[in-house]
C-alpha positions in Angstrom: -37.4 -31.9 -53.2 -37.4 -31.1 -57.1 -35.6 -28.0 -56.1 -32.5 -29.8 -54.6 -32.8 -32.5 -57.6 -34.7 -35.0 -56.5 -37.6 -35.8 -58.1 -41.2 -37.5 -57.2 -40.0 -37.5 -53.2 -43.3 -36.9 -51.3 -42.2 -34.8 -47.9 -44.5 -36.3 -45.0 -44.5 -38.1 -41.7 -46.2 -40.6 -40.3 -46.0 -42.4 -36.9 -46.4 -46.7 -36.2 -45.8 -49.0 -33.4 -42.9 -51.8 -33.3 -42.4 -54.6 -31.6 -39.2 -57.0 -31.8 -38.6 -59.6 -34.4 -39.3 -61.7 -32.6 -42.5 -61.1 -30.9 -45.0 -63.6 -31.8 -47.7 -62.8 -34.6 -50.6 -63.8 -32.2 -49.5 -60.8 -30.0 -48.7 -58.6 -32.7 -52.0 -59.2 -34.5 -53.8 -58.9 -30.9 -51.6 -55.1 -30.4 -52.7 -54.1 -33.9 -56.5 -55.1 -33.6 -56.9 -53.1 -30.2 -54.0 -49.4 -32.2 -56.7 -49.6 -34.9 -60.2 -50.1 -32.6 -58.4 -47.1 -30.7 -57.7 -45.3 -34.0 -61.2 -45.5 -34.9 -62.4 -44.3 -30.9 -64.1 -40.7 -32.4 -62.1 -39.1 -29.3 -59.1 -40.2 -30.9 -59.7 -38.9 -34.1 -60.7 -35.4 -33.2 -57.7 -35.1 -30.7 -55.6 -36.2 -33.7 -57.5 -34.0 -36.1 -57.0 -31.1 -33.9 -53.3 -31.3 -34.3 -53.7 -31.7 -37.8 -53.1 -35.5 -38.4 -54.8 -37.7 -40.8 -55.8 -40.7 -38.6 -55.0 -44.0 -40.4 -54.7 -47.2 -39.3 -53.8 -50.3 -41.0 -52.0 -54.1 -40.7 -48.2 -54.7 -40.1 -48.0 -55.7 -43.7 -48.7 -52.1 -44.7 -46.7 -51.1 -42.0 -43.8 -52.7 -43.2 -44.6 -51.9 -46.7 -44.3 -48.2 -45.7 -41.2 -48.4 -44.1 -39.8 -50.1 -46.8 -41.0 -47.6 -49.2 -39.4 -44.7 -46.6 -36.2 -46.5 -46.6 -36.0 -46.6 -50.5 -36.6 -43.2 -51.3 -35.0 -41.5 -48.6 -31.5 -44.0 -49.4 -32.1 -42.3 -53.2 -31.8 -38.8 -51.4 -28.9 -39.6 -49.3 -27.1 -41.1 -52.2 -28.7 -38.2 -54.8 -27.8 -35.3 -52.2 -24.0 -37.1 -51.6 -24.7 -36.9 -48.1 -22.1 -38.9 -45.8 -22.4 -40.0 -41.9 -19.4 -38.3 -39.9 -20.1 -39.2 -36.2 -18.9 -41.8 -34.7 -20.4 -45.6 -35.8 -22.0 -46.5 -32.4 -24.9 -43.4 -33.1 -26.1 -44.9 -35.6 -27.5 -47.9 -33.1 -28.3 -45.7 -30.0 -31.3 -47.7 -28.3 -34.5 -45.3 -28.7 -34.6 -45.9 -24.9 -31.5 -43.3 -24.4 -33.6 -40.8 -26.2 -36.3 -38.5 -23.6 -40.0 -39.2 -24.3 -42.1 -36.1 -24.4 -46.0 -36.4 -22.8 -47.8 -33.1 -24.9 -50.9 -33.6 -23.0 
């Protein structure tokens, strides 16, 4: 990003589960416990590894931490880049269940 004149932005995805806000922390920390036994499955990390992922797991508080840290940097490119929203103000809260779920199995 140094290029387009942004500096320190690290270029990389990464994937997580959410629930609602309102999901109780007993079932959150239950979903998490069983994501990171799964994560750690060594089936799961060579089918991960063979699409070139690094396999991390972690709690909602890093989680949440990440996102934050996502939101902040890529707010300091929007703003950095001048770049400006100009559809129309109901995409921007499109349910994720209107978009089409790919199985690449």
């Amino acid at each position: 990003m140094e290029e387009s004149g942004v500096a320190g932005v690290d270029i990389s995805s990464f994937s997580g589960v959410a629930a609602t806000a309102k999901t109780p922390k007993a079932v959150v920390d239950l979903l998490n416990r069983h994501f990171n036994a799964i994560l750690l499955e060594p089936e799961t990390r060579a089918m991960f590894a063979a699409q070139g992922y690094d396999v991390a797991g972690g709690s909602p508080e890093d989680f949440q931490r990440r996102l934050a840290e996502e939101i902040a940097t890529w707010s300091r490119v929007v703003r950095a880049a001048n770049i400006t929203f100009e559809g129309p103000a109901s995409a921007s809260c499109t349910p994720m269940t209107r978009f089409p779920v790919s199985d690449r199995r």
